[in-house]
PyMOL Python script that loads the backbone (N, CA, C, O; Angstrom):
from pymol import cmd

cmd.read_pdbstr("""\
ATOM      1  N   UNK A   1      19.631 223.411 150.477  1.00  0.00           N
ATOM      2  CA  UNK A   1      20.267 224.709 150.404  1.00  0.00           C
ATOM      3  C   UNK A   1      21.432 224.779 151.382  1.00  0.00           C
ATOM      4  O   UNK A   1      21.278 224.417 152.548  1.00  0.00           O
ATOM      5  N   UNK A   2      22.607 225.243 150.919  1.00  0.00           N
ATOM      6  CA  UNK A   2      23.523 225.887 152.025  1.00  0.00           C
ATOM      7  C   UNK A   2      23.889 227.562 151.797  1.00  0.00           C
ATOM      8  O   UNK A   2      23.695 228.269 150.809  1.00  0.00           O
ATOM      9  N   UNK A   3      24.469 227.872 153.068  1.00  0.00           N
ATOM     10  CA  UNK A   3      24.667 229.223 152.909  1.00  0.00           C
ATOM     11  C   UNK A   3      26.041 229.442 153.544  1.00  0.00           C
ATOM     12  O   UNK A   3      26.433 228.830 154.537  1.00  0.00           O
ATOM     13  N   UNK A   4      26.895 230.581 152.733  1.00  0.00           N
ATOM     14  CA  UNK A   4      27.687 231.004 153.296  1.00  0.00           C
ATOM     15  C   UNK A   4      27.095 232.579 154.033  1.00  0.00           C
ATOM     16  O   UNK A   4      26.019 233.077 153.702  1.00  0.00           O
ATOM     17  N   UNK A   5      27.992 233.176 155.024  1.00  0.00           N
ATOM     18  CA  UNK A   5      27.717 234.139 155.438  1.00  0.00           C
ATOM     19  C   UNK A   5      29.405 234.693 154.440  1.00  0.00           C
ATOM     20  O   UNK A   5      30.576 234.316 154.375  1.00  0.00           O
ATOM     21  N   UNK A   6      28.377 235.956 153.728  1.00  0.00           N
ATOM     22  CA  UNK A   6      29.562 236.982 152.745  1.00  0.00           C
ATOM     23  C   UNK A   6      29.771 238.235 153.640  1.00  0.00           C
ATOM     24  O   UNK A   6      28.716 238.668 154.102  1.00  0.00           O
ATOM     25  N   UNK A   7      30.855 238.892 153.977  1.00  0.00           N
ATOM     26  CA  UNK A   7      30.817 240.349 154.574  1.00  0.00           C
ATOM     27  C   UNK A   7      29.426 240.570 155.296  1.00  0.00           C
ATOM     28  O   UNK A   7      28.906 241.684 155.353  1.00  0.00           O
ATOM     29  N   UNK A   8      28.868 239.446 155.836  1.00  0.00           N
ATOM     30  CA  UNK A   8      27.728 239.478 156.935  1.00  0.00           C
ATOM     31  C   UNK A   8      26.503 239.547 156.269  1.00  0.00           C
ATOM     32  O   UNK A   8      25.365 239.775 156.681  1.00  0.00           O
ATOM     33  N   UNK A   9      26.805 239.386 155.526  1.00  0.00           N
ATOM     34  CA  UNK A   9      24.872 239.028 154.707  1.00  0.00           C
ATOM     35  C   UNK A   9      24.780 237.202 153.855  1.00  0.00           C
ATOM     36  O   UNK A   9      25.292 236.825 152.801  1.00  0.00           O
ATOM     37  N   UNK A  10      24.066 236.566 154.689  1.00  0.00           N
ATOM     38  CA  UNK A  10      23.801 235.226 154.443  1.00  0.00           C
ATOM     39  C   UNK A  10      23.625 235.298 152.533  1.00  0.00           C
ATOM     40  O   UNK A  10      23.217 236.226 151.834  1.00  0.00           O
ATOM     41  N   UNK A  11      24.093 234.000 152.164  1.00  0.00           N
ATOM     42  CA  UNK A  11      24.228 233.930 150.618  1.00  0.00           C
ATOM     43  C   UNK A  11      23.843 232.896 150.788  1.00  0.00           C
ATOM     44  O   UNK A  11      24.350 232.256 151.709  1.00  0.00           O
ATOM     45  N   UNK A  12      22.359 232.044 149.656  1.00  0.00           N
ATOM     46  CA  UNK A  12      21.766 230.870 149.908  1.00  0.00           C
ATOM     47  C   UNK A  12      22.614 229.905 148.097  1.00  0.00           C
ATOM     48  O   UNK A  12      22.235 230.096 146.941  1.00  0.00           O
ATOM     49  N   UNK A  13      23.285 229.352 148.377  1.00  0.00           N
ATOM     50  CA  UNK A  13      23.356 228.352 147.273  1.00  0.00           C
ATOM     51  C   UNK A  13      22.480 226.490 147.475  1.00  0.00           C
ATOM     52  O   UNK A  13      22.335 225.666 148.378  1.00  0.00           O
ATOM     53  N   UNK A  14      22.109 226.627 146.000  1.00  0.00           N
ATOM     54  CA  UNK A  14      21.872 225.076 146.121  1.00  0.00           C
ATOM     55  C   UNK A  14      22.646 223.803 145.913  1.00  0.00           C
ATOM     56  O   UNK A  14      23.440 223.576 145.000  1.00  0.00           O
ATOM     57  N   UNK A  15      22.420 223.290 146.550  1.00  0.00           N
ATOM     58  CA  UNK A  15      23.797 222.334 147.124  1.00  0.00           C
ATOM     59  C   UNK A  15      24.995 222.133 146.055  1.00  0.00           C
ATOM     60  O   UNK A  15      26.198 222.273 146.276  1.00  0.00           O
ATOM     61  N   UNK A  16      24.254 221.702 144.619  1.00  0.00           N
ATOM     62  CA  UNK A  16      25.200 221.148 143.885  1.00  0.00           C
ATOM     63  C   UNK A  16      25.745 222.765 142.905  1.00  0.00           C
ATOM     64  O   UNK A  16      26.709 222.677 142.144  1.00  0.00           O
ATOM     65  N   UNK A  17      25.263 223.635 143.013  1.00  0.00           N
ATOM     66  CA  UNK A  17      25.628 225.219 142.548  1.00  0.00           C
ATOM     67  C   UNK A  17      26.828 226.369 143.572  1.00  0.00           C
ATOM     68  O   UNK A  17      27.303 227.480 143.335  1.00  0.00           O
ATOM     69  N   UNK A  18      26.969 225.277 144.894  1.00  0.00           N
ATOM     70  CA  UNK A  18      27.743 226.196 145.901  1.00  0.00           C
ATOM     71  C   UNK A  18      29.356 225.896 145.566  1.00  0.00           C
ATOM     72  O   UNK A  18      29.894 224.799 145.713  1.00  0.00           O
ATOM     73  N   UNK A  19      29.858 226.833 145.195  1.00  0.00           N
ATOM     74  CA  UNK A  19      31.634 227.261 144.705  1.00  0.00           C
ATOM     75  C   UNK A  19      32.355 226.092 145.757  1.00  0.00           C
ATOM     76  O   UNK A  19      32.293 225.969 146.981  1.00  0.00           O
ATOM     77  N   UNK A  20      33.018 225.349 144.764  1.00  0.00           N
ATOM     78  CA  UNK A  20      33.927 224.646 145.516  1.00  0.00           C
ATOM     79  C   UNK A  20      34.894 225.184 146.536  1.00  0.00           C
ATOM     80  O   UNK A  20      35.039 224.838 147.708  1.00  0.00           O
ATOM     81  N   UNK A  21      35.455 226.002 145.917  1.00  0.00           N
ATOM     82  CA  UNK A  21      36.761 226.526 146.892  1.00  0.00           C
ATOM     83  C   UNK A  21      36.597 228.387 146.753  1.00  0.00           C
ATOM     84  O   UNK A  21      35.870 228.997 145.969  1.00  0.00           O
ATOM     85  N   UNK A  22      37.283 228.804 147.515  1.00  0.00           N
ATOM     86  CA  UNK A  22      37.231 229.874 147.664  1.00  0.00           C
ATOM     87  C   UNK A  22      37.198 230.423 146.144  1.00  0.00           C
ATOM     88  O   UNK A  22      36.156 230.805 145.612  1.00  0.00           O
ATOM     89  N   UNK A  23      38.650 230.418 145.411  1.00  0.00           N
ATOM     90  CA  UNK A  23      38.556 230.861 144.278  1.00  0.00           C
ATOM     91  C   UNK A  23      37.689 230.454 143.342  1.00  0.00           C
ATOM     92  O   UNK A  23      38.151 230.721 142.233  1.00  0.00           O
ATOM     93  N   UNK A  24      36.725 229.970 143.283  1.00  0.00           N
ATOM     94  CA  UNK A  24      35.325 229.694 142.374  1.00  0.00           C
ATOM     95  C   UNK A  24      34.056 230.593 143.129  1.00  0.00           C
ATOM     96  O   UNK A  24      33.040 230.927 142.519  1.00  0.00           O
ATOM     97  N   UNK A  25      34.322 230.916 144.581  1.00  0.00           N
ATOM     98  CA  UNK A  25      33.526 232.054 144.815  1.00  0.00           C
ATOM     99  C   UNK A  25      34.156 233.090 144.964  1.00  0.00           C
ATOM    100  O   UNK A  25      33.535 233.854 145.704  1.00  0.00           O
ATOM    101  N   UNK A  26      35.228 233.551 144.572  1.00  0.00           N
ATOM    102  CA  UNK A  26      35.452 234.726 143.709  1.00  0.00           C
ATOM    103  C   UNK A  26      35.241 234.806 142.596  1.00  0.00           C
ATOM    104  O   UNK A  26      34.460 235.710 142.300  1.00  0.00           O
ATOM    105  N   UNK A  27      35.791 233.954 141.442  1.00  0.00           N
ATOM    106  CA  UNK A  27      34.876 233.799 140.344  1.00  0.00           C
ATOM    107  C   UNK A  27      33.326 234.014 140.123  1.00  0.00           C
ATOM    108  O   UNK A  27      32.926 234.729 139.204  1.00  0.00           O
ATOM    109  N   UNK A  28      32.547 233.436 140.910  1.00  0.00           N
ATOM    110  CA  UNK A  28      31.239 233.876 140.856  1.00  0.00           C
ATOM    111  C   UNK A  28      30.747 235.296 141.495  1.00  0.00           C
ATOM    112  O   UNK A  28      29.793 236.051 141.305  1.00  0.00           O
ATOM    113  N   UNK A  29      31.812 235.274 142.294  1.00  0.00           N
ATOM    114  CA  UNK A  29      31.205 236.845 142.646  1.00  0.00           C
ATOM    115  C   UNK A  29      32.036 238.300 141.413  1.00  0.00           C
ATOM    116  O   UNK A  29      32.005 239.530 141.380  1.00  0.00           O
ATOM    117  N   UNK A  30      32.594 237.347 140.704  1.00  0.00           N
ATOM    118  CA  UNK A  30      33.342 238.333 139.635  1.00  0.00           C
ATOM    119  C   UNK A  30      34.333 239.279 140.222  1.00  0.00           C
ATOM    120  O   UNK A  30      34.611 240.393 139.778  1.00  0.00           O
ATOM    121  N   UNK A  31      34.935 238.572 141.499  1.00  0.00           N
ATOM    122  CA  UNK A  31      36.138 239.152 141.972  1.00  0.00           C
ATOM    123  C   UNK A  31      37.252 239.293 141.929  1.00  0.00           C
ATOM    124  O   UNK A  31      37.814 238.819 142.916  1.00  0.00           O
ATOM    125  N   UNK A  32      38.073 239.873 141.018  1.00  0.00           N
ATOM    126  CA  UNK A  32      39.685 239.568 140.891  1.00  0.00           C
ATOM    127  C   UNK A  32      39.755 239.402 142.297  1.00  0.00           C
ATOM    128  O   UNK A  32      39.257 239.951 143.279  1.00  0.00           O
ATOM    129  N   UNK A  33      40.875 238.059 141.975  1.00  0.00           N
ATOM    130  CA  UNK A  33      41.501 237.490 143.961  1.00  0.00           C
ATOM    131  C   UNK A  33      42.692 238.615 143.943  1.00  0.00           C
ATOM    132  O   UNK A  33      42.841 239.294 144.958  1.00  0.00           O
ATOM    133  N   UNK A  34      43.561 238.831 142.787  1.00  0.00           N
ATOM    134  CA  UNK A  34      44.993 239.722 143.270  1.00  0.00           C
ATOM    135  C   UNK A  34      44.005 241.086 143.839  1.00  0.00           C
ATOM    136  O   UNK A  34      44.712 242.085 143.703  1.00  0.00           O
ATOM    137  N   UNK A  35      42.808 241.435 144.350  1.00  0.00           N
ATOM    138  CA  UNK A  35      42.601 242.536 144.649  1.00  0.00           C
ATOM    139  C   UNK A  35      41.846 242.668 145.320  1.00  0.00           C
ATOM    140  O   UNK A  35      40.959 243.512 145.190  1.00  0.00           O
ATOM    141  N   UNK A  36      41.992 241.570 146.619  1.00  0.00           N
ATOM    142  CA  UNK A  36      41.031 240.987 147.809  1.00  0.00           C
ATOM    143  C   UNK A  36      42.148 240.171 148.655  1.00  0.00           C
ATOM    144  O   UNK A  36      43.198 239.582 148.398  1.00  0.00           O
ATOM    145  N   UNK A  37      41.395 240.440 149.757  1.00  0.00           N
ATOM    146  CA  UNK A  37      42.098 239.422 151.099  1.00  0.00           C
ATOM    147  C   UNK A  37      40.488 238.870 151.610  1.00  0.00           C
ATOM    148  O   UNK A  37      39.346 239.327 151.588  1.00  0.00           O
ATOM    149  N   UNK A  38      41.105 237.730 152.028  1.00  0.00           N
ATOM    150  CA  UNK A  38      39.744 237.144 152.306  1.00  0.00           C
ATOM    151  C   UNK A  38      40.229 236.520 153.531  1.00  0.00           C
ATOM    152  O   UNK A  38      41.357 236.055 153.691  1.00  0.00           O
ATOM    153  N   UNK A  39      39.144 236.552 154.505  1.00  0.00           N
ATOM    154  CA  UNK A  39      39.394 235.531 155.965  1.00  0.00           C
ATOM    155  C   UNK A  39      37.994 234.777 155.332  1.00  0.00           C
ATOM    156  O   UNK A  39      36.990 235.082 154.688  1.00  0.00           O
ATOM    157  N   UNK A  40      38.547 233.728 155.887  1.00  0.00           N
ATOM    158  CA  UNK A  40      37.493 232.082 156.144  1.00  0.00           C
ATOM    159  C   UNK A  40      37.893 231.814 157.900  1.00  0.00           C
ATOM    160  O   UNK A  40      39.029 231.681 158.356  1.00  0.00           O
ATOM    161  N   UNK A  41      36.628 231.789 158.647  1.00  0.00           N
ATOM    162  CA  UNK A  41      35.962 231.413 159.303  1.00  0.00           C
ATOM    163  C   UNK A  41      37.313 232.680 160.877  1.00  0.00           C
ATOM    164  O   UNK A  41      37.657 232.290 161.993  1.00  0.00           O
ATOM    165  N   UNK A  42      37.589 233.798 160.333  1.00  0.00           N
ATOM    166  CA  UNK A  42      38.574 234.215 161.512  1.00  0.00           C
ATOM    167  C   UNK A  42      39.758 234.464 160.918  1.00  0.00           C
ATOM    168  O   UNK A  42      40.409 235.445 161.280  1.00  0.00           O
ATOM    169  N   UNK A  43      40.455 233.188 159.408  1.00  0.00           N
ATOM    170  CA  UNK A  43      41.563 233.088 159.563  1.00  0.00           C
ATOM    171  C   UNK A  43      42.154 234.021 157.978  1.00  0.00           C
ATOM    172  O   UNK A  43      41.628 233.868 156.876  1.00  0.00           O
ATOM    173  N   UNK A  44      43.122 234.787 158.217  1.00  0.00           N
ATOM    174  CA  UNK A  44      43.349 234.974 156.595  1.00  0.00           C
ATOM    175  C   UNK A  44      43.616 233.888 155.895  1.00  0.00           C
ATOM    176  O   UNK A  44      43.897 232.904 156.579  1.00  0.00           O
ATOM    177  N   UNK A  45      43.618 233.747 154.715  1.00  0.00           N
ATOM    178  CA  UNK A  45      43.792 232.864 153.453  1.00  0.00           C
ATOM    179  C   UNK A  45      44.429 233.512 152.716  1.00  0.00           C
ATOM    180  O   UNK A  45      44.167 234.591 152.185  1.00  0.00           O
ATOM    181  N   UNK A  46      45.684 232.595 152.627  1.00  0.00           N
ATOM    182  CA  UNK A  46      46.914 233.063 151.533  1.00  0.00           C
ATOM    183  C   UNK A  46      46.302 233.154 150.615  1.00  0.00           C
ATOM    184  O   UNK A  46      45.349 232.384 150.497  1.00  0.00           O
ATOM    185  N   UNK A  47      46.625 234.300 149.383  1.00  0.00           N
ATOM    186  CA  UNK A  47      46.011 234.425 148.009  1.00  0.00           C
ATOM    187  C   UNK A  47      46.810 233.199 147.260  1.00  0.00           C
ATOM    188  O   UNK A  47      46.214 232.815 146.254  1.00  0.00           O
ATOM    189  N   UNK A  48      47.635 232.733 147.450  1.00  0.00           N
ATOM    190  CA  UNK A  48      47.793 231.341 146.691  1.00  0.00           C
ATOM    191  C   UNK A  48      47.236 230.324 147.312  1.00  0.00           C
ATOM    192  O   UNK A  48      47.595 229.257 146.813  1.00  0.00           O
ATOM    193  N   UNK A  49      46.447 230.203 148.267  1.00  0.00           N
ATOM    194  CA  UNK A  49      45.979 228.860 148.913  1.00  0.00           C
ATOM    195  C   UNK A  49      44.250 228.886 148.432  1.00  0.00           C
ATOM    196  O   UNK A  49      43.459 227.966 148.640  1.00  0.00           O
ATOM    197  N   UNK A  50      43.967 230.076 147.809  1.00  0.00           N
ATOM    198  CA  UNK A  50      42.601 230.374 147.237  1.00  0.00           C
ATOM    199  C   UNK A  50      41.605 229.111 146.835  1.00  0.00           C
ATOM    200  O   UNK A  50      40.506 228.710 147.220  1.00  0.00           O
ATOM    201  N   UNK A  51      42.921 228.564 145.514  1.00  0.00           N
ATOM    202  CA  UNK A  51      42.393 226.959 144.524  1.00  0.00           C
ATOM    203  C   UNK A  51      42.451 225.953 145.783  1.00  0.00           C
ATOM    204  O   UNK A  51      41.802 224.915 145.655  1.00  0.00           O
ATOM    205  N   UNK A  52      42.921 226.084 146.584  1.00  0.00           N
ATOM    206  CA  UNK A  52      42.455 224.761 147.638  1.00  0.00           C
ATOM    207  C   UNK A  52      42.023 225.014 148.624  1.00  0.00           C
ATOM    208  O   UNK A  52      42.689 224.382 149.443  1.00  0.00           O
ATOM    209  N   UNK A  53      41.059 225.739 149.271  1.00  0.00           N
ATOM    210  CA  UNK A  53      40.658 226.177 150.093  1.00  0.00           C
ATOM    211  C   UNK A  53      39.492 225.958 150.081  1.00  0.00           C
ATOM    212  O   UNK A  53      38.782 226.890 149.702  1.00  0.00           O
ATOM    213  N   UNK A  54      38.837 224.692 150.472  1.00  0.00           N
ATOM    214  CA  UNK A  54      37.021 224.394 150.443  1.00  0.00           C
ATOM    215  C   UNK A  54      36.578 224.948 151.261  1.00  0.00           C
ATOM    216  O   UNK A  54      36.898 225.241 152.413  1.00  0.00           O
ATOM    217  N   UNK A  55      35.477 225.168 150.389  1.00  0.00           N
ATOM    218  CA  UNK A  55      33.971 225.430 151.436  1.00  0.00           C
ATOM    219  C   UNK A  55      33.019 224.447 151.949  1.00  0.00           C
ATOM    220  O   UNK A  55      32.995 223.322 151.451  1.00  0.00           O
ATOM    221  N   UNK A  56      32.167 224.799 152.980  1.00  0.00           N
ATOM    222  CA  UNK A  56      31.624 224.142 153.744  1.00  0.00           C
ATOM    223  C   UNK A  56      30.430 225.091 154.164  1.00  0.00           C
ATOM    224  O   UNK A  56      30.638 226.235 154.566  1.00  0.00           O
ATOM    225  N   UNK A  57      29.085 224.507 154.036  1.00  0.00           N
ATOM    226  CA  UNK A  57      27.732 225.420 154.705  1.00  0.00           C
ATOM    227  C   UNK A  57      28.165 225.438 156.237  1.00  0.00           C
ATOM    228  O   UNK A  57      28.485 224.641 157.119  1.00  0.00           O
ATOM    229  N   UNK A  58      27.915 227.407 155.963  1.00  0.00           N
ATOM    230  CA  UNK A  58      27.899 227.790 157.356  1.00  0.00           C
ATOM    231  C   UNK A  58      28.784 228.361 157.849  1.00  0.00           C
ATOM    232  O   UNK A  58      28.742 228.928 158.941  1.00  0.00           O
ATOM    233  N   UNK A  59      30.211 228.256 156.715  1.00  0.00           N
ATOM    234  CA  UNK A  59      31.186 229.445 156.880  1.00  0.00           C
ATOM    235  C   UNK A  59      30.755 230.623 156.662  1.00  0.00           C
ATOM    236  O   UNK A  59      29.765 230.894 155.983  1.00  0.00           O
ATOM    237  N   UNK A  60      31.797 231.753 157.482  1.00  0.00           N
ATOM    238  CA  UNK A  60      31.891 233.047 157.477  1.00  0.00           C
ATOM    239  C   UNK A  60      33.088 233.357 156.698  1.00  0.00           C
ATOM    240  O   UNK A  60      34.238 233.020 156.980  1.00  0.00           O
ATOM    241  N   UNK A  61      32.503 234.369 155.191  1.00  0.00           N
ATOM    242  CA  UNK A  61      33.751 234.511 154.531  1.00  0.00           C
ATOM    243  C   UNK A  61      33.931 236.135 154.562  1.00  0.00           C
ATOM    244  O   UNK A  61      32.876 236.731 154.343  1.00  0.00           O
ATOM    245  N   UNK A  62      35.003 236.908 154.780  1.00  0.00           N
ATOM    246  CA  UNK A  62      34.987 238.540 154.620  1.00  0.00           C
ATOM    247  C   UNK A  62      35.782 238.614 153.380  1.00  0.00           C
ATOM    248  O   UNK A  62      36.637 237.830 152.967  1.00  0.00           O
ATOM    249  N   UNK A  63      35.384 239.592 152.921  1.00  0.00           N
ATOM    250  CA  UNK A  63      36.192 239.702 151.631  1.00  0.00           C
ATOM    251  C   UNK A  63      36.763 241.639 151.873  1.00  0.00           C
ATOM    252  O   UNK A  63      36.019 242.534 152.275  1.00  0.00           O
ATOM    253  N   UNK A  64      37.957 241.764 151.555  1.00  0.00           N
ATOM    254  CA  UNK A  64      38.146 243.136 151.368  1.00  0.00           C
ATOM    255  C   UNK A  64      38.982 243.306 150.513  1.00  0.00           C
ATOM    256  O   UNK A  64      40.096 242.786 150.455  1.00  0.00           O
ATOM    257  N   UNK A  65      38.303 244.352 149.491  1.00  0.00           N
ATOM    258  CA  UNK A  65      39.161 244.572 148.090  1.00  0.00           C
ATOM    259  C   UNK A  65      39.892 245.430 148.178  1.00  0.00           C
ATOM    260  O   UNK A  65      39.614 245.966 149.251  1.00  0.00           O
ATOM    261  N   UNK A  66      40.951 246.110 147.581  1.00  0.00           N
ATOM    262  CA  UNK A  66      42.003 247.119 147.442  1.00  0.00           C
ATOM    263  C   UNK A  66      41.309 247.893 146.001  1.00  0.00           C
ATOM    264  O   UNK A  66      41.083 247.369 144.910  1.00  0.00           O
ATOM    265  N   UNK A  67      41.098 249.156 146.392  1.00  0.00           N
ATOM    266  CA  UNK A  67      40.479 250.112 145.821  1.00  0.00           C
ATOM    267  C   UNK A  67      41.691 251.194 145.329  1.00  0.00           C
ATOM    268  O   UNK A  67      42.303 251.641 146.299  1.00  0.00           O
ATOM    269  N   UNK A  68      42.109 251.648 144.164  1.00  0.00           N
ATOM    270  CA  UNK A  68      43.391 252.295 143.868  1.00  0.00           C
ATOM    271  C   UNK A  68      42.239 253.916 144.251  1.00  0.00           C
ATOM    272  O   UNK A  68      41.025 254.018 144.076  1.00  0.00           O
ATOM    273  N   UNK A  69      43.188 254.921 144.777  1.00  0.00           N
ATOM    274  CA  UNK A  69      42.787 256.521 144.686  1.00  0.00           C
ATOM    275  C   UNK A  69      43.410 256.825 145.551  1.00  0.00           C
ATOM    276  O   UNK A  69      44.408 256.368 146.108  1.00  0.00           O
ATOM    277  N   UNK A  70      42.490 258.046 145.738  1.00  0.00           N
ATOM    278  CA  UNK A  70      42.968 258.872 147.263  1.00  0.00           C
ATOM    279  C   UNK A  70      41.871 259.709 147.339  1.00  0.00           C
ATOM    280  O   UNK A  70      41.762 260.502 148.275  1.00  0.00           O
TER     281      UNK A  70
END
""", "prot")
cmd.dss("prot")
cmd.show_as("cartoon", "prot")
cmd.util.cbc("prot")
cmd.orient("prot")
């Protein structure tokens, strides 16, 4: 098993089921990326650097979406 830590709640994947790169765990989390900023491990992540951006057990990923209203 590895785990990422998501917006602070541990996420358990099994090894060969854990999202390659960032943008495949947005995909699995069914996240449009144009409507999220995401830090990996502290750092922001360009929304075009998404497709190359691996993961590794034991990162900390935050995700924050852009919500349209008022």
């Amino acid at each position: 098993m590895v785990i990422l830590k998501i917006n602070g709640k541990d996420k358990q994947f099994e090894d060969d089921k854990m999202p390659a790169t960032l943008a495949d765990l947005l995909q699995y989390l069914r996240v449009d990326s144009a409507t999220v900023v995401a830090e990996l491990d502290g750092q922001i992540i360009e929304r075009a650097n998404f497709g190359t951006t691996f993961l590794k057990n034991g990162q900390t990923i935050e995700l924050v979406r852009f919500v349209p209203g008022g």
